[in-house]
Structure formats: C-alpha cells, structure tokens
C-alpha positions as CSV (number, residue, x, y, z in Angstrom):
1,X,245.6,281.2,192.1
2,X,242.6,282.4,190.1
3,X,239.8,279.7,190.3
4,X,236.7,281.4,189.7
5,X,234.5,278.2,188.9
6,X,237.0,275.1,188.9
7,X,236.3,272.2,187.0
8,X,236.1,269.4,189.6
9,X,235.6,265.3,189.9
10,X,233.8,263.9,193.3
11,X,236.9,263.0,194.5
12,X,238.0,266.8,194.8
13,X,235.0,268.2,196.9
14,X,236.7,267.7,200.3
15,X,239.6,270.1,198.4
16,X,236.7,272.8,198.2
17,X,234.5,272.1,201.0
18,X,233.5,274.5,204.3
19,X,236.6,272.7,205.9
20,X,239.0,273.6,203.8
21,X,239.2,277.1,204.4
22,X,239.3,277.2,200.1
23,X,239.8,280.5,198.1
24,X,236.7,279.5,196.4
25,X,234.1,276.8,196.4
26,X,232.3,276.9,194.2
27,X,232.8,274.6,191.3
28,X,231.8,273.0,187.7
29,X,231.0,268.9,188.1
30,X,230.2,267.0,184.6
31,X,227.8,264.0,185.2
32,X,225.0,261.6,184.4
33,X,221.9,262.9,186.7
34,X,221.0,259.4,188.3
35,X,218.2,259.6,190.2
36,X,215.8,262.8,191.8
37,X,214.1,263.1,195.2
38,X,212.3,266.1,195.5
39,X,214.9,268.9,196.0
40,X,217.8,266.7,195.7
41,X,219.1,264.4,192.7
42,X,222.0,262.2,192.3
43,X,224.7,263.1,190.1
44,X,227.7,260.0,189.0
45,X,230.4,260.6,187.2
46,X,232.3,258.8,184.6
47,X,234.2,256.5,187.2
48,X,230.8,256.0,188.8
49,X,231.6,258.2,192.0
50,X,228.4,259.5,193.3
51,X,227.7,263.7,194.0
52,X,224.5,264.6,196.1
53,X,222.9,267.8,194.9
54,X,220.3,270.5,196.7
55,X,218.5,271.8,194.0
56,X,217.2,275.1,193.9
57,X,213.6,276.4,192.5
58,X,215.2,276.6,188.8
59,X,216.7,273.5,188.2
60,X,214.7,271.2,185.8
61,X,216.7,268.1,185.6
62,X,215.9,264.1,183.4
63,X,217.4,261.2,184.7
64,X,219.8,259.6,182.4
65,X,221.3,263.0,181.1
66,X,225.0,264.5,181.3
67,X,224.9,268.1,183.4
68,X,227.4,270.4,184.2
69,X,226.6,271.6,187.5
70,X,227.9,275.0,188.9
71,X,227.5,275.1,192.8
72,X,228.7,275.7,196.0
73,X,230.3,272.3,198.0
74,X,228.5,272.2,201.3
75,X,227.9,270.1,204.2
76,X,225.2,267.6,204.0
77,X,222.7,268.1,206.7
78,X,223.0,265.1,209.4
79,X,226.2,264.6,208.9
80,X,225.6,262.8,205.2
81,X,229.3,264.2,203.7
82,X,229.8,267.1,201.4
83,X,227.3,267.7,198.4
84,X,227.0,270.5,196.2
85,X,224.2,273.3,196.2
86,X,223.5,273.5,192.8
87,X,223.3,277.5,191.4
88,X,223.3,276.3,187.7
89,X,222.6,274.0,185.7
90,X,223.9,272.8,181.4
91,X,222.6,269.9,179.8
92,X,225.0,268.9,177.2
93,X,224.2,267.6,173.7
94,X,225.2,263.9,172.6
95,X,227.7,264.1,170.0
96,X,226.4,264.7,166.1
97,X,226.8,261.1,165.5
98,X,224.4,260.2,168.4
99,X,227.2,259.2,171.3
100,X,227.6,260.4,174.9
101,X,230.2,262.7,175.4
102,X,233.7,260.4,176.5
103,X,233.4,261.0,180.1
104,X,236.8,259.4,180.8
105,X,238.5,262.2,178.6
106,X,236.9,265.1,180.2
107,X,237.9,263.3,183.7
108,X,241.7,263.0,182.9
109,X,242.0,266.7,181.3
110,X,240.1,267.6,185.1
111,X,242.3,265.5,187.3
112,X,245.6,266.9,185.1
113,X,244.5,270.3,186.1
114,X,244.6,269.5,189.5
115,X,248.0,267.8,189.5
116,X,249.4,270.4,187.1
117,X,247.6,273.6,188.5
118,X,250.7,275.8,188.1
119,X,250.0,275.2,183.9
120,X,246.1,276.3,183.9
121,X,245.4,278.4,186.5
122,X,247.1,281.7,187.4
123,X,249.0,282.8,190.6
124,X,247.6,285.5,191.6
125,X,250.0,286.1,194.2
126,X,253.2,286.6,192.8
C-alpha cells in the first residue's frame, strides 16, 4: 500500500506509531495550533482531540491558526502517549469570504480513507 505522507486524525496515531511496526509513519494532521510551550505546541482537531507536537528549529507557529503538520508519530518522553515530531509545517488561508476552513468535512473525507483504503491508496503488493 503506498502511503507516503497519509492524511491522518488523532485517533489514528497509534495506527502509525513506533508500535505498530507501520510501513510508514510519518503523516499529514490538519488542526487549530492551541497552545505553545517552548519546543512543543498543542495541536486539536475539529472533534477537539488533542495532538502534542516537538517542534523543530524551523517551525514558527500563532495560536489560534489551522496547520497542516507533516511529522513523524513518536513516543512521548515519560511515557506521555504518542505525539508527532513535526518536520513541516502549512498554515492554511481562511476561505475568500473570511471563514475557517470546515474542519468536519476534511475529517470525514480522512476517516473514509482509512475505512476505504483499498479506493485511495495503492497496493503495492500485488
């Protein structure tokens, strides 16, 4: 299966984690940069799941804006869960009109690629 950069929600990060033993992780998250604590920040979702980042020497990051984060799902140090080490970072654009992009609809096109995988993503194996 060819997943390269995967479009992911919180919920998936245990799917692409160290444990998993995953073809790949590292992923693309979509999110509303909460809060920032020297080289970490807090990314939350649409359904208000929180992500914790490590941030690297290049990331330059305002609260209160949507990011799409490329990075590698890792182990939090003292056993805090899985985070993501960030290795890029997008801020996107509100809409022409003014309005946040519809988080909900970007979340349910993501969780239908996971259900449906054999529809976006290749088999490399066959």
């Amino acid at each position: 299966m060819s997943l390269s950069t995967p479009r992911i929600l919180p919920k998936h990060l245990e799917q692409f984690g160290p444990q998993a033993h995953a073809p790949v992780n590292t992923i693309r998250l979509l999110g509303t940069i909460t809060s920032i604590h020297g080289s970490s920040a807090t990314l939350t979702s649409g359904d208000g799941d929180t992500v914790t980042l490590i941030l690297n020497r290049d990331s330059h990051l305002s609260p209160q804006s949507l990011y799409e984060v490329v990075g590698k799902v890792i182990n939090l140090e003292g056993g805090a869960g899985l985070g993501v080490r960030v290795m890029a970072t997008t801020e996107w654009p509100k809409s022409p009109d003014g309005k946040p992009v519809d988080l909900k609809a970007y979340e349910a096109v993501v969780d239908a690629t996971h259900r449906w995988k054999e529809i976006f993503y290749v088999d490399e194996e066959k």
